[in-house]
N, C-alpha and C positions, 0 to 999 in steps of 0.2 A: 521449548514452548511453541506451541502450534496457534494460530488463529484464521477464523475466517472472516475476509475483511471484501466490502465492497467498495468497487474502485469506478471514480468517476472523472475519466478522461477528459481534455481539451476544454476542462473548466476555466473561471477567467479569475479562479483564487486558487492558493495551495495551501491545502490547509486538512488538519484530522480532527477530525466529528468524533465525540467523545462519546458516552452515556451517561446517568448521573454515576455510577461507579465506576470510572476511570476506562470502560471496556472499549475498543476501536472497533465504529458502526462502521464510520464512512471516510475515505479519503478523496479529496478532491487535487486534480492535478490539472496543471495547467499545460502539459505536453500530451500531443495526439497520440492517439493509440496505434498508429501507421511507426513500422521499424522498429520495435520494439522500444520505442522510447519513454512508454509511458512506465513498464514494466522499468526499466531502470533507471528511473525519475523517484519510483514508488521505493524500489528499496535503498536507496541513496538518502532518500528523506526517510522511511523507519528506522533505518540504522543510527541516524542521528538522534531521532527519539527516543528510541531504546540505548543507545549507548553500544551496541550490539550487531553481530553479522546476521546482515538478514537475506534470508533467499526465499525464492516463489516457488514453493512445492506443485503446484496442481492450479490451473487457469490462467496460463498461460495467453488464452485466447480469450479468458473469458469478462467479465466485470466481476465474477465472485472467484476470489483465489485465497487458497491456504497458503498463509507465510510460516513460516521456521524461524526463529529467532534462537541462536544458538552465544552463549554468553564466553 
C-alpha cells in the first residue's frame, strides 16, 4: 500500500492528523529535519501505527513523501 502523507517537522507535538475516514493527512514531528532525522522518526512512528514495515519511497527532501507500507 502506497500513501501520500505530509510531514511537518520540528513540531512541539507527535502526532497523526487523520480525516473523518481514517485517511493520514498530516504528521507532526517533533525531530528537525537536519540528518535525516526527521525521516526516521516518521517511519519508526508509522510502523507502529500500521503494525507494519514502513519505508519512504520518494521525498526524501521533501514535506510531501510517498510511503510503502509492506505487511
Amino acid at each position: 500500500m502506497r500513501l501520500n502523507i505530509k510531514v511537518c517537522p520540528n513540531s512541539s507535538r507527535q502526532e497523526i492528523q487523520t480525516d473523518i475516514n481514517g485517511k493520514i493527512q498530516k504528521v507532526f514531528l517533533k525531530k528537525p529535519a537536519k540528518e535525516n532525522k526527521a525521516n526516521i522518526e516518521l517511519e519508526k512512528l508509522l510502523s507502529k501505527y500500521f503494525k507494519a514495515k514502513v519505508k519512504i519511497i520518494k521525498g526524501h527532501t521533501s514535506k510531501t513523501k510517498t510511503i510503502e507500507v509492506t505487511r
